[in-house]
Steps between C-alpha positions, in 0.01 A plus 500: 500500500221367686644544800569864459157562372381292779651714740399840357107392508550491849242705692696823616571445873523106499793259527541324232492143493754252639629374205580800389729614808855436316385812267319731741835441737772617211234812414544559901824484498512707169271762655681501800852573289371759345328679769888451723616686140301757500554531886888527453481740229270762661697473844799558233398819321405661878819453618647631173251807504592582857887469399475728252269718769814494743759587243331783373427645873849422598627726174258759611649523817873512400660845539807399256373288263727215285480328187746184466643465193741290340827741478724371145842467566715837470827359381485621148209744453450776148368858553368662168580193322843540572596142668874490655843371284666215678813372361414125504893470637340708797638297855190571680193661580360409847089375507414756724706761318314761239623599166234736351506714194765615274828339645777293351697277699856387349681193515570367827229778729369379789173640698438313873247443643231803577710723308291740226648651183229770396489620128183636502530890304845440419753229476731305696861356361691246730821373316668149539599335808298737713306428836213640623475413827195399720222731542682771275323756312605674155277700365481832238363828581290720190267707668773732692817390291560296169735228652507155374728279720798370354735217689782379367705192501603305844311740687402373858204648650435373828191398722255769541658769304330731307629609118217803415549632109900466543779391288731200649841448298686204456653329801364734775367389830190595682429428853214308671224780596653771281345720284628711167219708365375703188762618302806364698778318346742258625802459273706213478662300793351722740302391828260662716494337839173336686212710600634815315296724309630694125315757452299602194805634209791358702751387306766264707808475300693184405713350760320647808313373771201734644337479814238628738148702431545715309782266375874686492811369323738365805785344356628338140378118474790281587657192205366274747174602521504499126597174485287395748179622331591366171529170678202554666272562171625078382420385830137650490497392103579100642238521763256646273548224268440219780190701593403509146550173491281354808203745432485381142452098680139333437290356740627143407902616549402688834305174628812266383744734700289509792514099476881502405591696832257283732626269389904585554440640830311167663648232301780291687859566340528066528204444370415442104601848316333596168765608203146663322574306163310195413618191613497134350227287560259812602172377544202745328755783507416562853887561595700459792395436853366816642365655801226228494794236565604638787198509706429334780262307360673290200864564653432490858863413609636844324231699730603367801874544410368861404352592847752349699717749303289784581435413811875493557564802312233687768689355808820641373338839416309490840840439717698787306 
């Protein structure tokens, strides 16, 4: 205390005296702090002022202007309140596909990737075992025509084809870039071939296969292409499920596949081979030898056995 009071009777102007130097040194040093603090946070709120200056000139001078926004995903998405009916025995419905509205899919449907199925003023039907194929589009008309569009069962619509307020009956066929619009109807095992074009009311009756733009019936669809489209529909239904199945994978089970074939493709076929179950005398549950073991580092004879094996592996491939 006396030291402090001491030092504030100093005259104004005048050190203060020697023995008090410890105190006026940390009230420097203290004043000198602060004064760097206040430095810092003025040279900070100019260079934030003039960054806001620069943003705002630089949107005054764009001629298109853009917000960024965080876009939801579109897989599954209601209009009206109306959300869309997936049979939970559905095979598959790609990420970057879009479902939106009033549609039902049935047991065993399939949408790839990019496709759309539209049920926006009206609704959309796709029966079971059916594929939509990538970057499809169904959709319903209501302003110029009252057409929902209704697709049967094992119905194969292929890549890029378009399916416009039409109906789709069981076991037909659809080519890749076709398109069937309002009003048409494609009975039963029918097919209309790639790139052609049904015109609005068309009917094409069962059995035939249509062609061309405007699509015309050329001939009577043959047993084996029958057969071969029914086929066709349970191939796509198996690869739907094994896409199902891999997009549905977490983090965690992508990472631990990524490591899994790493780890087959570099490891030696001689060398130590994990089984995956746990073995006795595990220590910590830290498993088998992995990639870790056969580094060059703690296993340095298997990584010189492994690049005299590539090295002789690029000699052979270099004198073929």
């Amino acid at each position: 205390r006396l030291l402090i009071t001491d030092e504030l009777h100093q005259p104004r102007g005048d050190p203060p005296p020697s023995s008090l130097s410890p105190y006026t040194s940390t009230t420097r040093t203290t004043n000198m702090t602060s004064l760097g603090a206040r430095v810092v946070l003025a040279a900070s709120n100019t260079a934030r002022k003039l960054g806001q200056s620069l943003d705002s000139l630089g949107q005054s001078l764009e001629v298109v202007k853009y917000t960024e926004r965080l876009v939801p995903s579109t897989r599954f998405v209601a209009v009206d309140g109306v959300s869309p009916t997936v049979s939970p025995l559905t095979a598959f419905v790609a990420p970057s596909a879009s479902v939106i509205g009033d549609v039902t899919l049935g047991k065993g449907a399939s949408v790839w990737y990019g496709a759309t199925v539209r049920g926006d003023v009206h609704k959309v039907v796709i029966g079971e075992n059916t594929s939509v194929g990538d970057r499809a589009v169904i959709h319903v008309a209501k302003i110029q025509g009252d057409f929902p569009s209704l697709i049967g069962d094992n119905v194969t619509i292929g890549p890029g084809a378009i399916v416009h307020a039409a109906t789709l009956k069981d076991n037909c066929v659809v080519g890749p870039m076709a398109q069937v619009l309002d009003g048409a109807v494609v009975e039963e095992n029918s097919m209309v071939a790639a790139g052609a074009v049904v015109t609005p009311g068309t009917v094409v009756k069962t059995g035939e296969l249509w062609s061309g733009s405007p699509a015309k019936m050329v001939r009577k669809v043959t047993a084996e292409e029958r057969q071969n489209a029914s086929e066709n529909a349970m191939d796509v239904l198996e690869l739907a499920r094994m896409h199902a199945f891999e997009c549905d994978k977490t983090l965690e089970q992508l990472t631990n596949d990524e490591e899994a074939y790493e780890d087959a493709t570099t490891r030696d076929p001689e060398y130590y081979q994990p089984t995956g179950e746990v073995e006795e005398g595990d220590v910590l549950g830290q498993g088998s030898p992995g990639l870790i073991f056969d580094s060059v580092l703690t296993n340095p004879e298997e990584g010189l056995k492994f690049n005299q094996k590539k090295k002789a592996a690029a000699a052979a491939a270099a004198q073929k």
